[in-house]
C-alpha positions as CSV (number, residue, x, y, z in Angstrom):
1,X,-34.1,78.0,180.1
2,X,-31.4,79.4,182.0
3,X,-29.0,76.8,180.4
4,X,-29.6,77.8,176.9
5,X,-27.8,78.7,174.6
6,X,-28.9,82.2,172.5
7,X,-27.2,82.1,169.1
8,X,-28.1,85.6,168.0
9,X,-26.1,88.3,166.4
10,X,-23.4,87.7,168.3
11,X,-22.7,83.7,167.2
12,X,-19.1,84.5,165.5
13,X,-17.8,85.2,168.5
14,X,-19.4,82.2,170.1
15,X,-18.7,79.2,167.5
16,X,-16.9,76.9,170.0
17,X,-19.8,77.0,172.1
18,X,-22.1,76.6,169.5
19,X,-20.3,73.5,168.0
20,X,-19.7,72.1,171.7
21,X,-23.7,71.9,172.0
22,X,-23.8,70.0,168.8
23,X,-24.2,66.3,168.7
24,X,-25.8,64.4,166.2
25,X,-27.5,61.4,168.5
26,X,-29.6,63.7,168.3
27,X,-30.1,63.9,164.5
28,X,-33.6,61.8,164.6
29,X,-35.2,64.3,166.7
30,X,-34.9,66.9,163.4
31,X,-38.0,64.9,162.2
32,X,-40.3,66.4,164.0
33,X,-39.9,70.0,161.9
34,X,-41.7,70.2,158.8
35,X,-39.1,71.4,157.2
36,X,-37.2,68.3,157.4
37,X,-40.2,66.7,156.1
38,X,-40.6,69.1,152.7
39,X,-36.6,68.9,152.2
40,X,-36.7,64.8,152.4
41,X,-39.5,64.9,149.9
42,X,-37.4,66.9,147.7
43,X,-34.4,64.7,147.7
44,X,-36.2,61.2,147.4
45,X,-39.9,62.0,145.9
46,X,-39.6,61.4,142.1
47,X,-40.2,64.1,139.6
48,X,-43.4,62.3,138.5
49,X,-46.7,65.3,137.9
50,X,-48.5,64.6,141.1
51,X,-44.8,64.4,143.2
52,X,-44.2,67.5,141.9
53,X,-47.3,69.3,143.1
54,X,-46.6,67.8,146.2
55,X,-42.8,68.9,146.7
56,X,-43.9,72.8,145.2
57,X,-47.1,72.8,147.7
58,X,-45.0,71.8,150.5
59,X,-42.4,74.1,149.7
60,X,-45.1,76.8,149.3
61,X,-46.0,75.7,152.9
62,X,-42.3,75.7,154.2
63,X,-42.1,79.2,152.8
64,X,-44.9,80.5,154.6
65,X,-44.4,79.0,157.6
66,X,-41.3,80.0,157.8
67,X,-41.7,83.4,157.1
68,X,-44.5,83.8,159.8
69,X,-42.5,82.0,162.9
70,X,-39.2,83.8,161.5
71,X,-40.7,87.4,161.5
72,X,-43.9,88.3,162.9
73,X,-44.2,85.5,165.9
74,X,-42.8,84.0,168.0
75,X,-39.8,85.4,166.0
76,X,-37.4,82.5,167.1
77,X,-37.1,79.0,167.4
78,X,-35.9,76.7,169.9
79,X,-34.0,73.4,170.0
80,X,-34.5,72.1,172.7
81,X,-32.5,68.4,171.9
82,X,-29.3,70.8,171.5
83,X,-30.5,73.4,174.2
84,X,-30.3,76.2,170.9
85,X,-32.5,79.3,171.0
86,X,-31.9,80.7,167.5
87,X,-33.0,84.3,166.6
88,X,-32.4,87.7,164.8
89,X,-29.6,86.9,162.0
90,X,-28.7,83.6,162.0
91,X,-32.4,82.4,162.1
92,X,-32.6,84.8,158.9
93,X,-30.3,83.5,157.8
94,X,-31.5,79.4,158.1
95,X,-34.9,80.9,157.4
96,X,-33.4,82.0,154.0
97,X,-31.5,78.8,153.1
98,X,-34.1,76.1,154.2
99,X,-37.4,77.5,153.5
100,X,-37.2,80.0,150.3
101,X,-34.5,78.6,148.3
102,X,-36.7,75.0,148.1
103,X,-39.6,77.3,146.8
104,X,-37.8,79.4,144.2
105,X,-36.3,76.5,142.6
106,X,-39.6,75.0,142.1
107,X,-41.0,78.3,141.5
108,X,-38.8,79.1,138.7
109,X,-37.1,75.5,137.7
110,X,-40.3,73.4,137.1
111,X,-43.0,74.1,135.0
112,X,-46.0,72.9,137.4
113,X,-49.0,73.1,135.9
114,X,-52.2,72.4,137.7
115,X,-55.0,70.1,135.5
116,X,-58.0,70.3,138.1
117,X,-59.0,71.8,141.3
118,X,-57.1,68.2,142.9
119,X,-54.0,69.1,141.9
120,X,-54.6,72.7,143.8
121,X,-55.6,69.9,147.3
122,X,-53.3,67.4,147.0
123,X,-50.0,69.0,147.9
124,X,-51.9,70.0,151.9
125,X,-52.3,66.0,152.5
126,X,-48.8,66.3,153.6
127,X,-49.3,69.1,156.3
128,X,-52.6,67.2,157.3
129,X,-50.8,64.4,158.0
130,X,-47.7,66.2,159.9
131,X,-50.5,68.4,162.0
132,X,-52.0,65.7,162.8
133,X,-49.3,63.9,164.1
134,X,-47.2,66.5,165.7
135,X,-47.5,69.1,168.9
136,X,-47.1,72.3,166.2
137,X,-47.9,74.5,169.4
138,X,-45.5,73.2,171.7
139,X,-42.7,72.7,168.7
140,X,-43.3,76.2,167.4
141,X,-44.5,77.7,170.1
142,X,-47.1,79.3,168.4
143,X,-51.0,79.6,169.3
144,X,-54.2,78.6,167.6
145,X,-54.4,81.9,165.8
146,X,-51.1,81.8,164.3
147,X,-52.1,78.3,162.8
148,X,-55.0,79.9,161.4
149,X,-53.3,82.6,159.8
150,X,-50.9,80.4,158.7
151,X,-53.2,78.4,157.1
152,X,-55.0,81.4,155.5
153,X,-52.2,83.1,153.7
154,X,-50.9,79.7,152.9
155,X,-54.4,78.8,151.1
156,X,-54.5,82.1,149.7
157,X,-51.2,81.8,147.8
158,X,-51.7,78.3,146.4
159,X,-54.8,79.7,145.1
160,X,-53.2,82.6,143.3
161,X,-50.2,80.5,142.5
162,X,-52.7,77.3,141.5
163,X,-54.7,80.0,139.0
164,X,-51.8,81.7,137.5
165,X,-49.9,78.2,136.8
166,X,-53.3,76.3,135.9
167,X,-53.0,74.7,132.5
168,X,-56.0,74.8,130.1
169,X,-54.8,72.0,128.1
């Protein structure tokens, strides 16, 4: 890890290093990060009902995510095609852009509205699918607790969320 490059508070003063380390043969290997996944669907998934639960799940999931590897562990994130170790400000700061602003503008630009307890199951097919075919422990470097909890704060919002946006037409 020695050859790694920290980008931490002190990336201004770096940027030519920073943009030496970036090449974009690389690009494929962004796949693997769910992220990428939730902001493909976003761009190319219609705006069709069952799409949209979908996008605002996985955003919900994003969001979550996000905010548990950004700030209570492992509190950084590595990328390892591009030899990167990201943390403190700028990962805020990517944290902030990539994974909340998709889930406010669904929060606040759509009007989902969830018509059975489906609708509240359908948008974790996604993440199913990803877990299963991804190494989430060795990409995040997180443990099986950390999934758990994860997956527990992320079921318990999409509850809440699912019953305060549930429609009773």
């Amino acid at each position: 890890m020695n050859d790694y490059f920290v980008v931490d508070n002190k990336v201004f003063r770096n940027i030519p290093k920073l943009i030496g380390r970036i090449n974009f043969i690389h690009f494929p290997k962004f796949f693997r990060y769910y992220t990428i996944w939730g902001l493909l669907s976003h761009t190319f998934l219609p705006d069709s009902h069952l799409f949209l639960l979908i996008k605002f799940q996985m955003a919900l999931q994003i969001a979550v995510g996000g905010f548990y590897i950004t700030y209570i562990r492992p509190r950084y994130i590595i990328l390892p095609f591009w030899k990167i170790i990201m943390c403190e400000y700028p990962l805020f700061f990517c944290d902030a852009l990539s994974h909340y602003l998709p889930f406010l503008y669904y929060l606040f630009c759509y009007n989902i509205q969830y018509k059975s307890l489906f609708d509240l199951f359908v948008g974790f097919v996604p993440f199913l699918f990803y877990f299963c075919s991804n190494n989430s422990f060795e990409l995040y470097h997180i443990k099986k607790l950390d999934l758990f909890l994860v997956i527990c704060c992320y079921l318990f919002l999409s509850t809440f969320v699912g019953i305060f946006y549930f429609s009773t037409e």
